[in-house]
Every structure is written in C-alpha cells, then in structure tokens.
N, C-alpha and C positions, 0 to 999 in steps of 0.2 A: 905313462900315466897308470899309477895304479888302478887294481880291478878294484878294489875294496876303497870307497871315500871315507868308509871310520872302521874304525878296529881300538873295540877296547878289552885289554890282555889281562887276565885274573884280577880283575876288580875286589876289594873287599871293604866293606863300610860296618863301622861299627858307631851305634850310639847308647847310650847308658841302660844296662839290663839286656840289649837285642844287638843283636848281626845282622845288620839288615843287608847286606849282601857277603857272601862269600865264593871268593874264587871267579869269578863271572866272567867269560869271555864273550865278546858281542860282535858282529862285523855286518857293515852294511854296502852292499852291493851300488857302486854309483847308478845311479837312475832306477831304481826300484824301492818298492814300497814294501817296507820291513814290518811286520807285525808283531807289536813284542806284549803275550796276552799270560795271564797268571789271576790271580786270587788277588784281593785285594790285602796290602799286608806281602806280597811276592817279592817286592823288591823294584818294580817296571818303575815308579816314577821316584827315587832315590838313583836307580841306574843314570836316568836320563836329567835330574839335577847333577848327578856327579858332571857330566859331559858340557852342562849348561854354566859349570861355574858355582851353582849354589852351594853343592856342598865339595868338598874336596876328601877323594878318595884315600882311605888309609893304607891300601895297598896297591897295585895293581899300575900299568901305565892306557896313556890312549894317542892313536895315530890316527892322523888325518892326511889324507892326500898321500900316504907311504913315508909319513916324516913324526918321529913321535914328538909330543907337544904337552906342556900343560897349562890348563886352564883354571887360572884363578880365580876369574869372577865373569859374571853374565855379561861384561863390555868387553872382555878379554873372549869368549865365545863367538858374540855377535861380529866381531871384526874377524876372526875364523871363519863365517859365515853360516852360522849353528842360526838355528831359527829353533823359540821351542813353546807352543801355542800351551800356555800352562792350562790345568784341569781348573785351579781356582780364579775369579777372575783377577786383572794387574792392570785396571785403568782408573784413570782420576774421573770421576762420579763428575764432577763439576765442572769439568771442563766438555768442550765438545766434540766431536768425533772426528775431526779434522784436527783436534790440536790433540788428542790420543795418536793420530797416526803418525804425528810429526814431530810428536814429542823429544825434547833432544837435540834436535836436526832443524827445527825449523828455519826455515833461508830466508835472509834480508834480502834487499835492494836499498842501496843508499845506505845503511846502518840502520835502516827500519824493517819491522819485519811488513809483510807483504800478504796480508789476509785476505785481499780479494786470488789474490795469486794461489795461498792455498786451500784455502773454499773452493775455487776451480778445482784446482789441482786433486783435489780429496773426491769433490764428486766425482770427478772423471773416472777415477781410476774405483770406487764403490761400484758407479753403472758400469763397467768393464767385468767385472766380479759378478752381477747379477743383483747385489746387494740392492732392497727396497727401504733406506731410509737414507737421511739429507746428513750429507757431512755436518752442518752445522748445528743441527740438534747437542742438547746435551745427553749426555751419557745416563744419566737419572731420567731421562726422560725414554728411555728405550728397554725395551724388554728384557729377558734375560737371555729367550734365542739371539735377539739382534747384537747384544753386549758379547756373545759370542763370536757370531759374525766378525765382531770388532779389531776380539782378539786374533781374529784368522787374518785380517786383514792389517793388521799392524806387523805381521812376521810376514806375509807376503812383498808387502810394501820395500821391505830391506833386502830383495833380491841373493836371499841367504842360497847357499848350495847343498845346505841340509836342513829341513825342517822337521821337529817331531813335532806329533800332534798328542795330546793324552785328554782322550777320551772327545773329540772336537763335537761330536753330533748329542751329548749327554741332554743339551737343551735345547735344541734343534727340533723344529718339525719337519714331518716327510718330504716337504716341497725344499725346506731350505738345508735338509741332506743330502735331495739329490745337488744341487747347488752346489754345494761342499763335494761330492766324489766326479765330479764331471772339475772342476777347480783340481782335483789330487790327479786324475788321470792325466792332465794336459800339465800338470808340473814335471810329472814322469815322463811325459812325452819332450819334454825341454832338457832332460837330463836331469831332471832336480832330485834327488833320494829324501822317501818319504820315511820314519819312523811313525809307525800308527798302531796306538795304545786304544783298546777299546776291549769291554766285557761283550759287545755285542758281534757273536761268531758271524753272524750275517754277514756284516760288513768285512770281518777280516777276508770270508771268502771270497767274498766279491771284489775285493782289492788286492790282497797282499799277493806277490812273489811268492815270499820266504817267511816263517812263523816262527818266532823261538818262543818256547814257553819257559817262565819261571815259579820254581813253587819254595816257599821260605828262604827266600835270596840264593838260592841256588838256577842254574840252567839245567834242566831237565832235558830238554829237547830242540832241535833245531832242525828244519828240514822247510823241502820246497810246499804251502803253502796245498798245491793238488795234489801230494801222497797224504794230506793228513784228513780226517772226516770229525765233524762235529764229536762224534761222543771221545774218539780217542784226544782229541786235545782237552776234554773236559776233566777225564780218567788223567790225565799227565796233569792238568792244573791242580787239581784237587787230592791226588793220591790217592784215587777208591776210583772203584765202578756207582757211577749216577744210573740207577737203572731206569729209573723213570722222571722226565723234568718235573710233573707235577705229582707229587706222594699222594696217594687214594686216603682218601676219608672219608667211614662209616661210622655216623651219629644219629640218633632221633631228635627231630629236630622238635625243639620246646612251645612254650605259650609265646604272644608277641611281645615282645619288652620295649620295641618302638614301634610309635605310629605313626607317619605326616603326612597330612593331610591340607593339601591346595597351598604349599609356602612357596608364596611372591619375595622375589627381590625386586624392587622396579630397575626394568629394562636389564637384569639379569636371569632372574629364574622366573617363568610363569607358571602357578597351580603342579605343583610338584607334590607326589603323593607315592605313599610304600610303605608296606610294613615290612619288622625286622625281628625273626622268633631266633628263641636261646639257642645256643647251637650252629647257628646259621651263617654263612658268609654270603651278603650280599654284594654281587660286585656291580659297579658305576660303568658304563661303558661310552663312549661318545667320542669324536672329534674333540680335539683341541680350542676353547671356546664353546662348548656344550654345555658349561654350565654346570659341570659336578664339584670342582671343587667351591663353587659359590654355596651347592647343596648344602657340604659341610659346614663349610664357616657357618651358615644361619644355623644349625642344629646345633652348633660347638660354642655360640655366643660370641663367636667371633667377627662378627659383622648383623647388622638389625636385619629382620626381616618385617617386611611390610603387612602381611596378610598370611592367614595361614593358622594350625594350631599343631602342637606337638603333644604326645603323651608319651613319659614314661609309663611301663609298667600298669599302664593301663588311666595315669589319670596324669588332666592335664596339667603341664608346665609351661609357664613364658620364661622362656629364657633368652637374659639381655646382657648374660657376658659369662666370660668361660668360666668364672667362677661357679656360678649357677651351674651350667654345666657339667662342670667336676661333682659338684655337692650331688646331681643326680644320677652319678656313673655316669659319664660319658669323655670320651680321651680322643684327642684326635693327635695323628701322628702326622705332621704337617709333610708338602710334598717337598719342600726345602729343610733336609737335619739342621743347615750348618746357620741359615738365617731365623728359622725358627723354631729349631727344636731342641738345639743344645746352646749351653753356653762353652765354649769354644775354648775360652782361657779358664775355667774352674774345672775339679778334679772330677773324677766319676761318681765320688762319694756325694758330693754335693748335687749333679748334675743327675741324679737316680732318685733321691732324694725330696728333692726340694719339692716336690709338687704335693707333700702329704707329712709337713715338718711336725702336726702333732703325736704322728708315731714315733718319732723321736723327743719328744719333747719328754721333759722329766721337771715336771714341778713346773716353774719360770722359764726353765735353761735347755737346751737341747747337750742331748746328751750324745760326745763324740764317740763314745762307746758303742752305744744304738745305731749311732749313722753308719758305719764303719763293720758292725757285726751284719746289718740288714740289707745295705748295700753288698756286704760280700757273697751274701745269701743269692739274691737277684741276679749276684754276677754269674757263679758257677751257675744255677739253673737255667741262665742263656745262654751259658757256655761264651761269656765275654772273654777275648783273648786281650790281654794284657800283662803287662810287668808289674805293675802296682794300680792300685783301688785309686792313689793320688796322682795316678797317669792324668794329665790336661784332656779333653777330649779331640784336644786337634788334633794329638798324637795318633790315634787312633785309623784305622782301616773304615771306609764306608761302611764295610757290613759289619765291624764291630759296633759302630759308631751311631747305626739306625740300630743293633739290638739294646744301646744303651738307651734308646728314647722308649723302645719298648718297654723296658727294666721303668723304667719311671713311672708309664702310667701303669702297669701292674701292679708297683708299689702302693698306688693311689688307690687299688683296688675298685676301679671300674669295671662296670661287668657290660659295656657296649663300645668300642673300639673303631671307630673309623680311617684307616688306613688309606693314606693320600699317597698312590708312589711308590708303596712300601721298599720296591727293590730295587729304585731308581740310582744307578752310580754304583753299582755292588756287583760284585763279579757269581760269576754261576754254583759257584760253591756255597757261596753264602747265601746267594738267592735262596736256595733249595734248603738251607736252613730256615730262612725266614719264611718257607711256603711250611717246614713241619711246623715251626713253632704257630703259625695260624692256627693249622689244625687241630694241634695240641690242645689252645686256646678255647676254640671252638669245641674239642670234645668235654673241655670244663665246663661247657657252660654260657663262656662266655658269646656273644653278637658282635658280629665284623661285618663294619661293609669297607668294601676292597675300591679303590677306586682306582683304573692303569690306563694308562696307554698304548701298553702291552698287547694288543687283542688274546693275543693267544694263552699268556699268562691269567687274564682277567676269566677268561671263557676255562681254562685248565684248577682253576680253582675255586672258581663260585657254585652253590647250590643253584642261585638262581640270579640273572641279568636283569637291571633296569637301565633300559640304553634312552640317551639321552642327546637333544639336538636342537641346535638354535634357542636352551635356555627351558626347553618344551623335555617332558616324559613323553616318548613315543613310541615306546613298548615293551614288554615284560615277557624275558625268556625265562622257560625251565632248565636242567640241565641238558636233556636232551635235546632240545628246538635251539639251542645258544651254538648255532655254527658260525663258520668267519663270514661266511656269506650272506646269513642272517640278518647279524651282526650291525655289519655294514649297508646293508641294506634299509635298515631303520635309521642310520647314525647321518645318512645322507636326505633321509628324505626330509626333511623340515628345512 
C-alpha cells in the first residue's frame, strides 16, 4: 500500500487572462490531515476542484492509491472515494435534510422508496455526529451554520477515503466547531486523510500534520505543520513580512455624526444606545445572537424598528428603508458579500456602481464612459486585483470581492459605514488590507462601526467597544479597558 493516498504531479490550470495554478505538486499522507493554506486568489480551491472533477487540469497528472488516474467529473471522483465539502453551499433549499443526504442513492423496498426507513436512517446517523436538528426539516428552514453541518454530513455519509474540507467552520459557531474537529480527529483516527483548507491559522495548528502553502498558483512551501510558526506561514502566503496583525492609527477623533438613542426591535434589541464621532471606529462586540447585526439593519433601513430615535449629524431622521438611509450617508457592508452584497453574475463596473447611478448619469442616459472611467478609478485606489473591470464578481477572491462592496458604498459617498464581518472568508493578507483601508477611511473622516466575531480583531481595531448580550447594551469599553477578558465577561452576563 502506498504511503501517499494522492499525489498530484505539476499541476497547471489556466483560465482566460490568469494562471491559476502552475507547476503544483501536492501529496497527501493516508491518515493525516493536510493543511493547504494561501491568500485568497492562491490557487487551494481550483487545486482541489481539479481533484474533485469540476474542472480538468491543463497540465499535470494525479495518483491515488499509487496508480495514476483521471478524473473527469465529480461522480467519477466520488466513486474514487474523493469527498469534497465545498466552501459555497450544493444543497437543494426545498428539499429536506434527509433527502439532501441521500440524494442520488436513495433506497427502495418493493420499488418504493422507504421514508420512514430514511427519516430513521438520517436521524440516526445526524445524532451520531452530534448534529442538533431533525433530518426532516427543510433546508430553508435551517441556518447557515446548520446548512453547513449539512454539507459535512453529506460527504461523511459516503464513507469516502479522502475528504477536503474548504474553509468547513466559515459559519460555524464555537460549539459547533468544536463538533467539527473532534468529527476530523476520529476520521484520522480510522485512517481517513483529511485535506483542510482554512484562513484561520488556529485551527490549521491545532490540526494539521503537514501545511503546504500556496501563493499565485504556485507551491511556496511544504513542511510538517510543528516546524512552521504563525508569522512565517503568513510572510510565505503573502510575500512580505506582516509586521503587525492590526496596523496602528493616529486620528483626532471629530464632532458625533451618529446618535441612537433607546432603538427597540421587539423581542430582538431592547433600548440600544451610542454615539458614533468622525474619525472613529466603533466596534460591536457580543456572542452570536447579541443582537448586533439587528443594531444595524434598523439604522441601515433594513428592517423597522419599533421605538427609539436616530440623528444624523446632529438632527433627527426616521428612517424606514435603505434608501432613506443612503440619502443620509449611511452604507452598510452586509456580513454575507455573496447573498447581499454583490450581484454575483454582473461585472464590477456595474456592481461599484450601481448604488449612486446619478453620477453617472448624463442627461436621460447613463453614460458607459463614466461607469467604466469611475469604476476604474475605485478599482486601483482598493487596489482590486483583477483581469478586467467586466470580470463577473463570482470570479473573484473573498478579499477582492468584499473590497469590491467597499468600492461601491465609497462611490455613494457615505461618510458613516457600518461594517458587518468585514473579514469574514478572507485570507490574512487581505484581512490586513481591509484593517488599512479602515483606517485610511477613518483618517478621512469618515465613521465605522465594526461589528466581528473576531474578538481580538474587533478589540485590535476599535477606538472604542459597545458589547452587547441577549439583545441588551451591557457595556461600553475604551481602548484601554477592551481586553478579551473584559470583553467576555460583559458578553456572558445578560
């Protein structure tokens, strides 16, 4: 039996304008858990489509078991025993989580299919897993951590002998991560070889063996997992030294440009209040269910608030949809890019654009000229990497992809910005571009409130904390008093 259960030999992939990999050699150890970590944009989930079937490599060969093979599509993988937990989700909304698992495969009795059999059969094997929801729910009716879940649990299901995972915990909470890496160790522990694609170094350490890094479709490095240390795999992904994770900013902070004072959602926020001066990055701090992202919607128009008043600028506004909103500067960069912040199949020119169409507008007409000059304008000052301005946004890297939603509301020329996520699905390269360009932001002028997850990110880049719990404000750090201990200690007590 070979040592190696995949070996893939000078890889190369080309698509129109980019190389998205070249030369790429990969090998994966049977029963260990491979780390393959890079910039977003590297090349890690084009590798791992070539292997899966989706796309088919222009150069290069791949062996599995010590016998080389080629794989033309994702039912030709799956019968190889390839499992490949994709980053975006791949289940049918309408169906239910029992008929996502069995999708394909579902088994009769008599020439009928057998629903009570796999209703059974799907709970069982959810509670085995740990999973907290009912096979028979539908799909639309479950979260986006649990639709996760879903997905982990549909490549588990098929007793594959390699599974990659890319990026599995993106939507995951702490409880249903640990879930997830107690699930990868006891795969490894069966012999199963894990590929595990993730921005977040935590976890690679905490898991992986073996780490290869890739940066512009290239292999940069490859070694066992405890000779390498956070900063040096960052310095290889990125090509620079990161001297610092979060870049220092020195500003005078301004007059207040927001006020809110006591805004009720019922049975989501109660009496929620904070001011927001020029300059300033406010960040949201809380548990999962805290209640920050509801903050924003009612400030952003995107949901009613029941009680409560807002001022811009010092005087008051009801605002009862984004539109209103926009009209008063105010931008919110959603904690989901690809459901609501881009449009996914239109180009970048449009998708930069479209939130502020009377700057382009000329007379009646919008003028292609204008879109195309002003858009390319936005582009180089976020330093957007791309091959053309008419690139789709799917196309695109997470961190290009969330600087492209930035490019849009700056086009709109808001001068208050509330930032849901900002870094969420973005490799550390780019993270640390989108903590300058805060700054930057914020040295203009402009007001951000930050809302993460992150603890340490939210605490490494805020002026000042408003931590937030069970829908309740429960207390208000400075930069100094905002420790993780702090922190958490406010975020639990309510």
């Amino acid at each position: 039996m070979a040592d190696y259960i995949l070996e893939m030999h000078h890889i190369t992939k080309r698509f129109p304008g980019v190389v998205a990999l070249h030369d790429v050699s990969f090998k994966v150890r049977r029963g260990e858990i491979h780390a393959l970590v890079g910039e977003n944009g590297a090349g890690k989930s084009t590798l791992m489509k070539i292997l899966n079937g989706v796309y088919q490599a222009d150069e290069g060969t791949i062996v599995l078991n010590g016998e080389e093979t080629i794989i033309r599509n994702t039912t030709e993988a799956k019968a190889k025993g390839i499992g490949l937990v994709f980053q975006e989700f791949n289940l049918v909304n309408s169906l239910s989580v029992a008929e996502n698992l069995y999708i394909n495969r579902l088994p009769k009795r008599k020439g009928r299919i057998d629903w009570k059999a796999i209703n059974r059969e799907a709970q069982e094997f959810l509670d085995s897993l740990g999973f907290n929801f009912k096979a028979t729910q539908k799909i639309e009716q479950l979260s986006a951590a649990q639709r996760q879940l879903v997905e982990i649990a549909k490549v588990l299901a098929l007793n594959n002998s390699l599974i990659v995972m890319d990026e599995p915990t993106s939507s995951l909470t702490t409880t249903e991560t640990e879930i997830l890496f107690k699930l990868i160790e006891n795969l490894k522990k069966e012999g199963i070889s894990i590929v595990y694609i993730s921005h977040k170094l935590e976890e690679v350490f905490r898991l992986a063996d073996t780490t290869t890094i890739l940066r512009d479709g290239e292999v940069i490095d490859s070694a066992p997992t405890a000779t390498l240390t956070r900063d040096k795999i960052v310095e290889k992904m990125v090509g620079r030294s990161v001297d610092t994770e979060y870049p220092h900013r020195s500003c005078e902070l301004g007059e207040v440009v927001l006020k809110v004072d006591n805004i009720t959602r019922n049975g989501l926020i109660e009496d929620i209040s904070f001011e927001l001066r020029r300059g300033e990055i406010l960040g949201f701090a809380g548990l999962i269910g805290s209640g920050r992202t509801e903050v924003a919607e009612a400030i952003f128009g995107a949901e009613v608030y029941h009680e409560g008043v807002i001022e811009v600028g010092g005087k008051k506004v009801a605002i009862h949809s984004t539109h209103q909103a926009k009209d008063e500067g105010i931008g919110l960069l959603t904690e989901d890019r690809k459901e609501t912040g881009l449009v996914l199949d239109y180009n970048l020119i449009w998708n930069i654009t479209i939130t502020n169409l009377n700057k382009v507008r000329r007379r009646k007409f919008i003028s292609s000229k204008a879109e195309m000059q002003l858009a390319d304008q936005f582009s180089k000052e976020l330093n957007i990497k791309t091959p053309s301005l008419k690139q789709y946004a799917i196309n695109l890297s997470g961190g290009n992809q969330q600087k492209v939603v930035f490019a849009k509301w700056l086009f709109s020329d808001v001068d208050i910005l509330i930032l849901d996520e900002p870094t969420r699905g973005i490799d550390v390269g780019a993270k640390y571009e989108i903590y300058q360009l805060m700054n930057q932001l914020a040295e203009q002028g402009k007001a951000i409130i930050m809302i993460s997850s992150e603890l340490p990110e939210v605490i490494g880049m805020s002026d000042r904390l408003v931590v937030l719990s069970g829908g309740k404000k429960v207390g208000e750090l400075n930069r100094e008093e905002a420790t993780p201990e702090a922190v958490m200690s406010l975020a639990v007590s309510n």
